[in-house]
DSSP file (Angstrom, degrees, kcal/mol; ACC not computed):
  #  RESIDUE AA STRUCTURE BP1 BP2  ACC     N-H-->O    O-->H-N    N-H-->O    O-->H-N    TCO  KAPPA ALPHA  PHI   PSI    X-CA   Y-CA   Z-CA
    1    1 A X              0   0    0      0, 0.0     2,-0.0     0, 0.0     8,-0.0   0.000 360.0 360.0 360.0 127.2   27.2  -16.7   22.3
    2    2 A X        -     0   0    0      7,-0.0     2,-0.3     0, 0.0     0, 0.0  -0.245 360.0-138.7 -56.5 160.4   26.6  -13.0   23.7
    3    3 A X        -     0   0    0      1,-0.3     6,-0.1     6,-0.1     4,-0.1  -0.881  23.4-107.5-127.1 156.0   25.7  -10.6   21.4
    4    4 A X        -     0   0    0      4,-1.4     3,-0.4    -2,-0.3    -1,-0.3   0.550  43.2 -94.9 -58.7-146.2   27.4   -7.1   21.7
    5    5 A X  S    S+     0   0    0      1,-0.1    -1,-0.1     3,-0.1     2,-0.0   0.406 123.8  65.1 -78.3 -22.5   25.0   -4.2   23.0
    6    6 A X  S    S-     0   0    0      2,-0.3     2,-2.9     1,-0.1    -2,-0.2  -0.211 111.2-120.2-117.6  54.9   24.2   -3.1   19.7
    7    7 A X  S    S+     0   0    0     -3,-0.4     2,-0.3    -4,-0.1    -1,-0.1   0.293  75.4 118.6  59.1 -24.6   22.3   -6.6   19.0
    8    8 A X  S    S-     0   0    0     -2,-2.9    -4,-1.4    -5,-0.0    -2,-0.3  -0.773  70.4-118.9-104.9 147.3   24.7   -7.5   16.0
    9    9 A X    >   -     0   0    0     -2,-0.3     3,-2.3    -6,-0.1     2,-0.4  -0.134  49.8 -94.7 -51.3 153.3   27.0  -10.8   16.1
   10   10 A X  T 3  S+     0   0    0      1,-0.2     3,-0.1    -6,-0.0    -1,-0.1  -0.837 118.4  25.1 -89.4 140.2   30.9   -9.5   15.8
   11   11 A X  T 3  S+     0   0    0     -2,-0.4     2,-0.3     1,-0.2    -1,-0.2   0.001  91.8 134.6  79.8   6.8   31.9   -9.6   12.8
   12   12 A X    <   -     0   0    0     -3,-2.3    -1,-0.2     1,-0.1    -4,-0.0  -0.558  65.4-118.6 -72.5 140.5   28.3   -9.2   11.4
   13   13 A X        -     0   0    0     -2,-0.3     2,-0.8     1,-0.2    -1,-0.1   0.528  41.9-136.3 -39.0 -27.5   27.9   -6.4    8.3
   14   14 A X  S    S+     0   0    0     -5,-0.1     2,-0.6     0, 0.0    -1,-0.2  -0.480  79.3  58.1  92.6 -75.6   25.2   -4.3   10.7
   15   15 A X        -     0   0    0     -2,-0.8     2,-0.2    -7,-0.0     3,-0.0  -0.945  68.6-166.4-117.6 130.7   22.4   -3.4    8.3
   16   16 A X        -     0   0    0     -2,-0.6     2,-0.4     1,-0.1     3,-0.1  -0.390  37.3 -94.2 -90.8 169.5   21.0   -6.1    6.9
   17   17 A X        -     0   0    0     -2,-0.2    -1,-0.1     1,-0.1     0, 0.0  -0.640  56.5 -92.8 -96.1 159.8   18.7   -5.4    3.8
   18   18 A X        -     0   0    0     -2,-0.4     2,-0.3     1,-0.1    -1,-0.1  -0.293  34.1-163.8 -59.5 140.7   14.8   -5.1    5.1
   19   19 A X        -     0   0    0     -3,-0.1    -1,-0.1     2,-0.0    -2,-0.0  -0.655  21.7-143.9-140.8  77.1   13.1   -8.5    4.8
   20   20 A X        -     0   0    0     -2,-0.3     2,-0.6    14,-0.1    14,-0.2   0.044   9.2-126.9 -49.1 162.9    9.0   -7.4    5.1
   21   21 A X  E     -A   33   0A   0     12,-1.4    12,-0.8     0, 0.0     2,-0.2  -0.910  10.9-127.0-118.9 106.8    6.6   -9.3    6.8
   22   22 A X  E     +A   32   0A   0     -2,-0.6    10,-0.2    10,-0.3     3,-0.1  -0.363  35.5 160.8 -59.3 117.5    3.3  -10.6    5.4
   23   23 A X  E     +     0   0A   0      8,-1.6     2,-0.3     1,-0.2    -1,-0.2   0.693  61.9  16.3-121.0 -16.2    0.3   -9.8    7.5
   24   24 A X  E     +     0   0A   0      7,-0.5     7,-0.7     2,-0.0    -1,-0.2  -0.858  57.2 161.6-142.5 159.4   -2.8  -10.0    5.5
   25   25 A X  E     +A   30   0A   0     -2,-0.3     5,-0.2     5,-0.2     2,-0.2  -0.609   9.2 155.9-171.7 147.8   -3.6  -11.7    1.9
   26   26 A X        -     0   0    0      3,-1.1    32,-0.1    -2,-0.2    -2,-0.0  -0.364  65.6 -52.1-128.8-132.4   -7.1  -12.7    0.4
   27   27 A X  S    S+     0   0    0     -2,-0.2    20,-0.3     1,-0.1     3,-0.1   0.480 133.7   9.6-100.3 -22.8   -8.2  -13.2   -3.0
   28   28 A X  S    S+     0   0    0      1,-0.1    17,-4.2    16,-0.1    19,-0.3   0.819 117.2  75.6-124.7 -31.3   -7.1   -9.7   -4.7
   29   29 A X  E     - B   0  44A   0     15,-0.2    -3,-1.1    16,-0.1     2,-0.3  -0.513  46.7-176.4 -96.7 142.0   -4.8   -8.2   -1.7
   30   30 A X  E     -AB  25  43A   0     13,-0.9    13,-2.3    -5,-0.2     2,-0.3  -0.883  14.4-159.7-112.6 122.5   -1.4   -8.9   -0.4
   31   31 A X  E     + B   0  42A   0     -7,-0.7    -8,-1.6    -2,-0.3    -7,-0.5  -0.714  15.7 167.9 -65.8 112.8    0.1   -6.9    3.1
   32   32 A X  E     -AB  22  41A   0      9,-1.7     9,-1.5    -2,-0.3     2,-0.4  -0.991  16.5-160.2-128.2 166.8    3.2   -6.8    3.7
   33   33 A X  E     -AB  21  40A   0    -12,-0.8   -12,-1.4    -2,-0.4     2,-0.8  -0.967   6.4-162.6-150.9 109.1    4.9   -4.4    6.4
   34   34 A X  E >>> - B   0  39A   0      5,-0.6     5,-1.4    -2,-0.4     4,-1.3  -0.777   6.1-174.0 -90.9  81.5    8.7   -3.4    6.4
   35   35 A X  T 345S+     0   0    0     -2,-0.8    -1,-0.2     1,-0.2   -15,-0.0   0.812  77.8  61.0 -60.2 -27.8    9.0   -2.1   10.1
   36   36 A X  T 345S+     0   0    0      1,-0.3    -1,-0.2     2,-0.1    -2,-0.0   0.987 117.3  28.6 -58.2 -51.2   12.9   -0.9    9.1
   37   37 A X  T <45S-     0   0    0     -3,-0.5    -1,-0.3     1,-0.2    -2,-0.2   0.718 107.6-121.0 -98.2   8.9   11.8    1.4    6.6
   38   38 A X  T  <5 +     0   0    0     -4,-1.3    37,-1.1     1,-0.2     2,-0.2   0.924  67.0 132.6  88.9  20.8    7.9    2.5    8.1
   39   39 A X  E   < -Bc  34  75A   0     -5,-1.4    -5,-0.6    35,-0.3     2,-0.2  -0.793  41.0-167.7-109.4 149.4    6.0    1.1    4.6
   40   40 A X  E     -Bc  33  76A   0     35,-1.2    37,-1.0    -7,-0.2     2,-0.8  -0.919  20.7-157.9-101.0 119.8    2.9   -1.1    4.6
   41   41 A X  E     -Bc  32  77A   0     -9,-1.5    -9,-1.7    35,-0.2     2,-0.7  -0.800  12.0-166.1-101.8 116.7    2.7   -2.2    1.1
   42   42 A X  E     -B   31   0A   0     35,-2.0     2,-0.5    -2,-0.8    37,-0.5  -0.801   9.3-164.1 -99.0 120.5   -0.6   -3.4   -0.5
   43   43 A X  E     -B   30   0A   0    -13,-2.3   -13,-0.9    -2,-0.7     2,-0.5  -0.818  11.4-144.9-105.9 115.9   -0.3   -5.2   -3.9
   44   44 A X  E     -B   29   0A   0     35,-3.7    39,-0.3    -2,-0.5    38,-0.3  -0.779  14.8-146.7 -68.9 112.6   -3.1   -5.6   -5.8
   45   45 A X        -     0   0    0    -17,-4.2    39,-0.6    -2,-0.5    -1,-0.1   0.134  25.2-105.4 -75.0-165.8   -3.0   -8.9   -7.7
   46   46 A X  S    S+     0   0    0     37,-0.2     2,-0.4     2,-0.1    -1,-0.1   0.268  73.5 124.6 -96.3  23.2   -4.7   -9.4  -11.4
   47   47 A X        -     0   0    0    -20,-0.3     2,-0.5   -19,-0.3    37,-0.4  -0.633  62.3-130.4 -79.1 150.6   -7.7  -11.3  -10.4
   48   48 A X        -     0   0    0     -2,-0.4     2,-0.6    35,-0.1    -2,-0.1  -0.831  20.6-103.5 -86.9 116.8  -10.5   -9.4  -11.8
   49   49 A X        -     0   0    0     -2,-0.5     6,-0.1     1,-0.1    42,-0.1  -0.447  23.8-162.4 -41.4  91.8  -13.9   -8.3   -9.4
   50   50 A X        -     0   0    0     -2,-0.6     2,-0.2     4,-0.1    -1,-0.1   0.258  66.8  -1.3 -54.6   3.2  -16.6  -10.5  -10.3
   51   51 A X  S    S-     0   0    0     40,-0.0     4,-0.2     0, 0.0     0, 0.0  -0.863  73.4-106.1-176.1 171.3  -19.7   -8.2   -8.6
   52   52 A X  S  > S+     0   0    0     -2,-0.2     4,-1.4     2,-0.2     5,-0.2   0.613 115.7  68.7 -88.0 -22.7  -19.8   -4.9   -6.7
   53   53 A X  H  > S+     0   0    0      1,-0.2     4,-3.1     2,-0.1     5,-0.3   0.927 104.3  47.2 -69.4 -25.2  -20.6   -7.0   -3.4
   54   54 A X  H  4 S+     0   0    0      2,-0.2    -1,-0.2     1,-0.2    -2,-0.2   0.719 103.0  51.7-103.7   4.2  -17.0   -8.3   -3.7
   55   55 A X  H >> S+     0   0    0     -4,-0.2     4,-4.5     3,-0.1     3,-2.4   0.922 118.7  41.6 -65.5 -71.8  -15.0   -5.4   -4.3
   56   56 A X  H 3X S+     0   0    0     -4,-1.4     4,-2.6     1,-0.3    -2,-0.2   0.861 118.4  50.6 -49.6 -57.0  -17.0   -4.0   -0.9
   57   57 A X  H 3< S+     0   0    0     -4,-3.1     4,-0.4     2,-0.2    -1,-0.3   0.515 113.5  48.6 -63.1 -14.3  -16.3   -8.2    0.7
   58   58 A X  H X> S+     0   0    0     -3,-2.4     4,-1.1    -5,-0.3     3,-0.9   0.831 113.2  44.1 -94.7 -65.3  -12.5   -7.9   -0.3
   59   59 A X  H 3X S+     0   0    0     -4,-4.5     4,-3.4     1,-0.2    -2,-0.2   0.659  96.9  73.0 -74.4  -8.9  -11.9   -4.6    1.2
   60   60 A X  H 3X S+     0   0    0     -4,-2.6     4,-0.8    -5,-0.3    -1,-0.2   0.915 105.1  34.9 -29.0 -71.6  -13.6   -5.3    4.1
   61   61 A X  H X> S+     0   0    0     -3,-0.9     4,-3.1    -4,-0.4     3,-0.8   0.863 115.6  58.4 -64.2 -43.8  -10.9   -7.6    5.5
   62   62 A X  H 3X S+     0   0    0     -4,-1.1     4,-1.5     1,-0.3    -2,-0.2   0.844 106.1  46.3 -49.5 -57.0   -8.1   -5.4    3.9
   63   63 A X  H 3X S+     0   0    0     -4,-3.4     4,-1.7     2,-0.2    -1,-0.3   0.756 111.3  60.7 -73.1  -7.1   -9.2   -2.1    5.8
   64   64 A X  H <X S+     0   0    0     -4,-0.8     4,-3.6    -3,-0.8     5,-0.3   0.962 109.7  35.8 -69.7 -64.8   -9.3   -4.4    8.9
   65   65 A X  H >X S+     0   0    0     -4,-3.1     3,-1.5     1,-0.2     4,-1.3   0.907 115.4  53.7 -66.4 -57.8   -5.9   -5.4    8.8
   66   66 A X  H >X>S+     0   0    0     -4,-1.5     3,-1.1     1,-0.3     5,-1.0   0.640 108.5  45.3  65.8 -89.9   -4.9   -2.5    7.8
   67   67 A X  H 3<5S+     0   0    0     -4,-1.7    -1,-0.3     1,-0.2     3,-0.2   0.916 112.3  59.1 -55.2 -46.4   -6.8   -0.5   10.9
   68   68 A X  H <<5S+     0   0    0     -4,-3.6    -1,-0.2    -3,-1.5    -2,-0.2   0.645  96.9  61.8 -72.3 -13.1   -5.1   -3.6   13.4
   69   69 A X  H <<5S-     0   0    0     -4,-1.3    -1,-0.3    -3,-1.1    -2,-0.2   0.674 116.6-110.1 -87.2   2.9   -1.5   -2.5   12.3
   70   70 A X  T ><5 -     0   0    0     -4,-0.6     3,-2.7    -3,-0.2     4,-0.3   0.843  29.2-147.6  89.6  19.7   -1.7    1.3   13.8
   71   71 A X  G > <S+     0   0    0     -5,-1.0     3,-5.2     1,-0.3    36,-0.5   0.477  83.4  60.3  27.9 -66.8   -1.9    3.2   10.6
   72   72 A X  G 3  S+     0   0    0      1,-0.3    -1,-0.3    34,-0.1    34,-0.1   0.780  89.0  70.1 -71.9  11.8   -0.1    6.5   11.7
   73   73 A X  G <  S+     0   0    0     -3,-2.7    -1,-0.3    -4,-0.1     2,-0.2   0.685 105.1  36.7 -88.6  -6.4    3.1    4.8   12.6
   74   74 A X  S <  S-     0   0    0     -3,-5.2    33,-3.0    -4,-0.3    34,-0.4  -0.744  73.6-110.4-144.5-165.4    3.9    4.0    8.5
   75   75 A X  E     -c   39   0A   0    -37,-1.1   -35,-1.2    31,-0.2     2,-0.4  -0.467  31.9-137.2-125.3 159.1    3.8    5.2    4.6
   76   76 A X  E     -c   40   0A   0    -37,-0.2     2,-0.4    -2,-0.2   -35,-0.2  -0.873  19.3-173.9-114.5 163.8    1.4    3.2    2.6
   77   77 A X  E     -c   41   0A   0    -37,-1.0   -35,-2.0    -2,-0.4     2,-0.3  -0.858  16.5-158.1-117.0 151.1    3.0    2.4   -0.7
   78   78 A X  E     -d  111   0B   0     32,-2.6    34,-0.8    -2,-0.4     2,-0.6  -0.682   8.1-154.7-159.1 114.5   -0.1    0.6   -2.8
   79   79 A X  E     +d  112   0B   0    -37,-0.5   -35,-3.7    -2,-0.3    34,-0.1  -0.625  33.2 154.4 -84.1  79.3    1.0   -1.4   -5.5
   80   80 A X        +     0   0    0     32,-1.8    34,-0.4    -2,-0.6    -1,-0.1  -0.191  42.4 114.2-122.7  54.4   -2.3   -1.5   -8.1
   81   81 A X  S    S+     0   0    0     32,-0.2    -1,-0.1    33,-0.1    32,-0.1   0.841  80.5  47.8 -63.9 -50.3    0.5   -2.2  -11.2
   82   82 A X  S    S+     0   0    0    -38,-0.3   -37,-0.1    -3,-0.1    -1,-0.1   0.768  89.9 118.7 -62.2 -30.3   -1.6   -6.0  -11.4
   83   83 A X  S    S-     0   0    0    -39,-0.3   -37,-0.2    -4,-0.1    31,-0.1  -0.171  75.4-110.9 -70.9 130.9   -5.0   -4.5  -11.4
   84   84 A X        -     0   0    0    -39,-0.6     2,-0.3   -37,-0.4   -35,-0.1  -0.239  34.3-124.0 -33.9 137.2   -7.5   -4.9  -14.1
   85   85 A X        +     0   0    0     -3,-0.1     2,-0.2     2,-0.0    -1,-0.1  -0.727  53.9 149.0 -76.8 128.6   -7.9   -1.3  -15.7
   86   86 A X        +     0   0    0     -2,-0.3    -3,-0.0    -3,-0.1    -2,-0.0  -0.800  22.4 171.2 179.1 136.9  -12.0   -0.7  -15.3
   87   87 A X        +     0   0    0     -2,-0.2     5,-0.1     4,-0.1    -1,-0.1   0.395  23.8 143.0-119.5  -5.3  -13.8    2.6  -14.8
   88   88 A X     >  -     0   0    0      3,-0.1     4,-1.9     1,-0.1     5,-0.2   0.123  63.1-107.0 -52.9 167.3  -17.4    1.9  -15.1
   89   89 A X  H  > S+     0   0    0      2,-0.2     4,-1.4     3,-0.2    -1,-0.1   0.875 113.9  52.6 -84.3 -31.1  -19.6    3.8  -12.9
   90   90 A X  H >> S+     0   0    0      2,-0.2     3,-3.3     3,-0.2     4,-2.1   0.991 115.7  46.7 -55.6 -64.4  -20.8    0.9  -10.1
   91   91 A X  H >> S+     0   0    0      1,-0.4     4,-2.7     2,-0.2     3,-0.9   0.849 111.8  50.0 -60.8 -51.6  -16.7    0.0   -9.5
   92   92 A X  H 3X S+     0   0    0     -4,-1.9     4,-1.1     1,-0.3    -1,-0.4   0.815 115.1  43.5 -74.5 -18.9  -15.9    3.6   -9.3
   93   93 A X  H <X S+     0   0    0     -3,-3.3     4,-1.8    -4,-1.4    -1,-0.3   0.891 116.0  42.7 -66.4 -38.7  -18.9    4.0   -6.6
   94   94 A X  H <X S+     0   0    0     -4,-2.1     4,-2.4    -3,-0.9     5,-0.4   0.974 118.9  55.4 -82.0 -48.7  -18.2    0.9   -4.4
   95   95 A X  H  X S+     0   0    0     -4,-2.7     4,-2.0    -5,-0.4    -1,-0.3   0.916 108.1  41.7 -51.9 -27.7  -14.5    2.3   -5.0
   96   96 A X  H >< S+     0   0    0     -4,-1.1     3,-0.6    -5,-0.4     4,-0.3   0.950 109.5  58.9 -40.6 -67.1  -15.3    5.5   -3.8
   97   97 A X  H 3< S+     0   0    0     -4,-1.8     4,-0.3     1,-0.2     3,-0.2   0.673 124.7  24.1 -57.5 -41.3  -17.5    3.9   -0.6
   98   98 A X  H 3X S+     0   0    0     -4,-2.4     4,-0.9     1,-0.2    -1,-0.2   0.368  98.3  99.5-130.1   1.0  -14.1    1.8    0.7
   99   99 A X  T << S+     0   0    0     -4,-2.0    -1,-0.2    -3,-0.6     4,-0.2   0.726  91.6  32.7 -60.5 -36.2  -11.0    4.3   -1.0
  100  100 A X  T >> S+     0   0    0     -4,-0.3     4,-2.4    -3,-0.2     3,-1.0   0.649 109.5  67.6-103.3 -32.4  -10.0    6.5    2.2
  101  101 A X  T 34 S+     0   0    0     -4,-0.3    -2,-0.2     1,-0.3    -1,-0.1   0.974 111.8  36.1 -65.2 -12.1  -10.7    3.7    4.4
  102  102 A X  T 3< S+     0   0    0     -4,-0.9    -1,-0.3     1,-0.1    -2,-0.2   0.506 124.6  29.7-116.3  35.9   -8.0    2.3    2.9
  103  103 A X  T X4 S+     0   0    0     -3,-1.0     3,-0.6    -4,-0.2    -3,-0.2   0.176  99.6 109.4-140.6 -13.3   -5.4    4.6    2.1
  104  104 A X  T 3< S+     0   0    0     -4,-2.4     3,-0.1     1,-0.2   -33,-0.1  -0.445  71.2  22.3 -90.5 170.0   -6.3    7.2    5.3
  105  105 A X  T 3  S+     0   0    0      1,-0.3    -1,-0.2   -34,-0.1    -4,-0.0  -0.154  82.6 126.9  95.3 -20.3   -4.6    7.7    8.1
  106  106 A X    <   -     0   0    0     -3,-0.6    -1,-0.3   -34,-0.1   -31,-0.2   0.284  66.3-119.4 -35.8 154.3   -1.2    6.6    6.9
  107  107 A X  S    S+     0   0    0    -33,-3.0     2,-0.3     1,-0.6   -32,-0.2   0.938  97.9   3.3 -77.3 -48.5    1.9    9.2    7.3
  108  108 A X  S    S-     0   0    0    -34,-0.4    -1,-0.6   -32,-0.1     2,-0.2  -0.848  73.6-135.9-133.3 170.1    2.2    9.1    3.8
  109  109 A X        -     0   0    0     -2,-0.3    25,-0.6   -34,-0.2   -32,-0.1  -0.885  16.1-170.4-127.9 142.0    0.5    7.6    0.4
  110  110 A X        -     0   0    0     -2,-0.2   -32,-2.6    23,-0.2     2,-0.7  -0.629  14.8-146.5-169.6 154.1    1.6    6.3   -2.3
  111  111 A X  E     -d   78   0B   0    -34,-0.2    25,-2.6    -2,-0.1     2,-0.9  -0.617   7.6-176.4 -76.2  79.9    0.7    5.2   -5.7
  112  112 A X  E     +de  79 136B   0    -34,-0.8   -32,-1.8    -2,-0.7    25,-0.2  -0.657  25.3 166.0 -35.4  58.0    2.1    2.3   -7.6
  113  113 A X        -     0   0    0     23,-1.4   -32,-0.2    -2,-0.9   -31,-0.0  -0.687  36.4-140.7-120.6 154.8    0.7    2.1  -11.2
  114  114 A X  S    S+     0   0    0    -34,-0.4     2,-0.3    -2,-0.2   -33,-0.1   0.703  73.4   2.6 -38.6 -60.0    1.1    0.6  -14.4
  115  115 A X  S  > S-     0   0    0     21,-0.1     4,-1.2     1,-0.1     5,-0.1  -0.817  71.6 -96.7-132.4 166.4    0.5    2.9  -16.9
  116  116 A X  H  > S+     0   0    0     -2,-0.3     4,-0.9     2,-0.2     5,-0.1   0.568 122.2  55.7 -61.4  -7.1   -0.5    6.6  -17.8
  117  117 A X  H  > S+     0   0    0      2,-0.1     4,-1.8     3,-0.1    -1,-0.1   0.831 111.3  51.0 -86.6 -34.9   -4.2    5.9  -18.2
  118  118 A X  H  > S+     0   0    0      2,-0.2     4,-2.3     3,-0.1     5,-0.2   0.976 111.5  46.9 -56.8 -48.0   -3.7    4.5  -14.3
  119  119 A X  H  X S+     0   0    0     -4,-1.2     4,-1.8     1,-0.2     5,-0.4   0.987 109.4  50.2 -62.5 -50.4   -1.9    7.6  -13.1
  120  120 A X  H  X S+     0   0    0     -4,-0.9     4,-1.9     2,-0.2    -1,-0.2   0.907 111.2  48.1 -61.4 -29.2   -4.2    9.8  -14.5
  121  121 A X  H >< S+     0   0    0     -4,-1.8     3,-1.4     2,-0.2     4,-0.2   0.962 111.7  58.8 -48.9 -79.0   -7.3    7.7  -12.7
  122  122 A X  H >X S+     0   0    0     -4,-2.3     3,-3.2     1,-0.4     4,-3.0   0.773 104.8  43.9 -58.9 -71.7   -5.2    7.9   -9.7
  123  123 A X  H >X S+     0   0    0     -4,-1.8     4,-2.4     1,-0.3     3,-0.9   0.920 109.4  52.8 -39.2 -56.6   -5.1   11.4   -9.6
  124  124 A X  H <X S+     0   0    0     -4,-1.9     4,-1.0    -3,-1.4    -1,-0.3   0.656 109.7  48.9 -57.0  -3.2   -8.5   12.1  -10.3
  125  125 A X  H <> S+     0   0    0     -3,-3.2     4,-2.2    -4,-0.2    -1,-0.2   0.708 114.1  52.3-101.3 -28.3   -9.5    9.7   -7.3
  126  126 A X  H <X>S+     0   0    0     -4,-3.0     4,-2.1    -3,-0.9     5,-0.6   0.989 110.2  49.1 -54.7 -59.7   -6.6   12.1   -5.3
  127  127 A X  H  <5S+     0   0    0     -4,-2.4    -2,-0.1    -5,-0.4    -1,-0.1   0.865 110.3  45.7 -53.6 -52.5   -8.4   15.1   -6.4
  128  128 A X  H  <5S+     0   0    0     -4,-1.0    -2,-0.2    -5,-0.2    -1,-0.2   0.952 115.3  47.7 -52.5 -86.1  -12.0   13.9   -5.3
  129  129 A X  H  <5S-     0   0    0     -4,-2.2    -2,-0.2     1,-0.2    -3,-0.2   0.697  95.2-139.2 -48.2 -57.3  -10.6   12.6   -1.6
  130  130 A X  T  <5 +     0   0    0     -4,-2.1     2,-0.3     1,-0.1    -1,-0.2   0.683  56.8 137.6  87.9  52.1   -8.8   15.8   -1.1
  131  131 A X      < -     0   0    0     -5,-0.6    -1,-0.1     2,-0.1    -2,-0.1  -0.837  61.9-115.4-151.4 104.3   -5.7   13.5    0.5
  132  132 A X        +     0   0    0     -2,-0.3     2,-0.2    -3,-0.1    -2,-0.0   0.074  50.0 149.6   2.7 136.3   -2.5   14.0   -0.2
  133  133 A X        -     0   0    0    -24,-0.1     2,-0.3   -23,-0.0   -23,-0.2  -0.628  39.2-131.9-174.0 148.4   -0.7   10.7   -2.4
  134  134 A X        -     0   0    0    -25,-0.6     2,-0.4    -2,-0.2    11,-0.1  -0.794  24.5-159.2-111.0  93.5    2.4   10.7   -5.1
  135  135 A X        +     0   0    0     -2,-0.3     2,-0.2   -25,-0.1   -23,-0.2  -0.460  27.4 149.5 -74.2 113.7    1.2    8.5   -8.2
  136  136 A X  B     -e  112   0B   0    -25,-2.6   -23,-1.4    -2,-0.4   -21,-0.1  -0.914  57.4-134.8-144.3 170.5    4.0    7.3  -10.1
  137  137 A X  S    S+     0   0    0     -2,-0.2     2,-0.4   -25,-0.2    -1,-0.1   0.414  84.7  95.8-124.1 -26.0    5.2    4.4  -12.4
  138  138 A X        -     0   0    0      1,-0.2     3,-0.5     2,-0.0     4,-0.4  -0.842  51.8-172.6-111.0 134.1    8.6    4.5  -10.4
  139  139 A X  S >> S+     0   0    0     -2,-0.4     4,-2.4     1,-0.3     3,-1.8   0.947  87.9  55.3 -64.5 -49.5    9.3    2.2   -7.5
  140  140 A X  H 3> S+     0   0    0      1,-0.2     4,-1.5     2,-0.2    -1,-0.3   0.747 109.3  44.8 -54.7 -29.2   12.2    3.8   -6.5
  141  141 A X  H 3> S+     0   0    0     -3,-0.5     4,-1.3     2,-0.2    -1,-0.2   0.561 107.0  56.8 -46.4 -39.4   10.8    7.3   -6.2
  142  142 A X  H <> S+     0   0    0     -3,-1.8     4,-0.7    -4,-0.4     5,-0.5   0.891 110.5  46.3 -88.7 -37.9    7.8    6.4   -4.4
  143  143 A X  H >X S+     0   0    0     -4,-2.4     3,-3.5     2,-0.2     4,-2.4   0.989 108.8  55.5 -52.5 -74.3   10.1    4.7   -1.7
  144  144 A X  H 3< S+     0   0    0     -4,-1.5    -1,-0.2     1,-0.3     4,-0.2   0.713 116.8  37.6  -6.0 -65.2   12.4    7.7   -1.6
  145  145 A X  H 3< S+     0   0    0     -4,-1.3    -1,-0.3     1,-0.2    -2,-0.2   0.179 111.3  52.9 -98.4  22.3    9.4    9.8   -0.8
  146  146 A X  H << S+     0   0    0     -3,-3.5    -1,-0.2    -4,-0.7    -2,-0.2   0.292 119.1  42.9-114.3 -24.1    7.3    7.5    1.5
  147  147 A X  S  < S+     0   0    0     -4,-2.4    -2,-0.2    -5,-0.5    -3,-0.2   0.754  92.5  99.1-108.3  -2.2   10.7    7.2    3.7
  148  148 A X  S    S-     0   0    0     -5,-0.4     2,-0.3    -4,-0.2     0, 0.0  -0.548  78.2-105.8 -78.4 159.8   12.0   10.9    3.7
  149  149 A X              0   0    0     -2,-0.1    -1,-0.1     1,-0.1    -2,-0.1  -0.613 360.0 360.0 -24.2  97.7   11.6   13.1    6.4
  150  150 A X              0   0    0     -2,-0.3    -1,-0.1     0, 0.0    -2,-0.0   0.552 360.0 360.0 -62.3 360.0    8.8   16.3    6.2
């Protein structure tokens, strides 16, 4: 069967809903990348870091893919709802060390969290990069604003 010019079957609906595509996963991370709407989203599961080498060993591969999709062509949404709550001072250093390699370069950031004791970390980790991101508890919001127009 030919398909029209505009790629859809006749009689087909047109816009299908967005169906992302998984490009990375390890042990803490999942990628997934919705070329319709321009997100990469990275979900942080609930496994907990067992040392500071493997926070550094995680994100390693993470900023890789990451670097291998093209950054400035999409929005990051990052999904840390799952993540252990921990502030102690080595994870906030190693976080520090590997935190804009993986949220820069992006068109936009934003910030998936849990709770208010998460948003309020998140913002103080904003305040220190000096990089833009909108930390919020609602999905629908951070999509809104990851996919409007400046």
């Amino acid at each position: 069967m030919t398909q029209p010019p505009s790629g859809r079957r006749p009689g087909s609906p047109g816009i299908f809903p967005s169906v992302p595509k998984q490009v990375f996963q390890n042990e803490y991370f999942t990628v997934l990348v919705d070329e319709r709407m321009g997100i990469v989203r990275t979900i942080r599961n609930d496994k907990p870091f067992s040392s500071m080498q493997e926070v550094e060993t995680c994100f390693e591969g993470l900023i890789k893919a990451l670097d291998d999709l093209g950054r400035a062509r999409y929005a990051l949404l990052a999904d840390i709802r799952a993540a252990p709550g921990r502030n102690d001072p080595q994870f906030e250093a190693a976080l520090q060390r590997v935190r804009l390699k993986w949220i820069g370069g992006f068109r936009k950031v934003g910030v998936l969290v849990q709770s208010a004791v998460g948003l309020l970390q998140v913002k103080r980790y904003a305040k220190q990069d000096g990089l833009k991101r909108l930390v919020t508890n609602d999905e629908d919001e951070l999509v809104k604003y990851l996919t409007e127009q400046d």
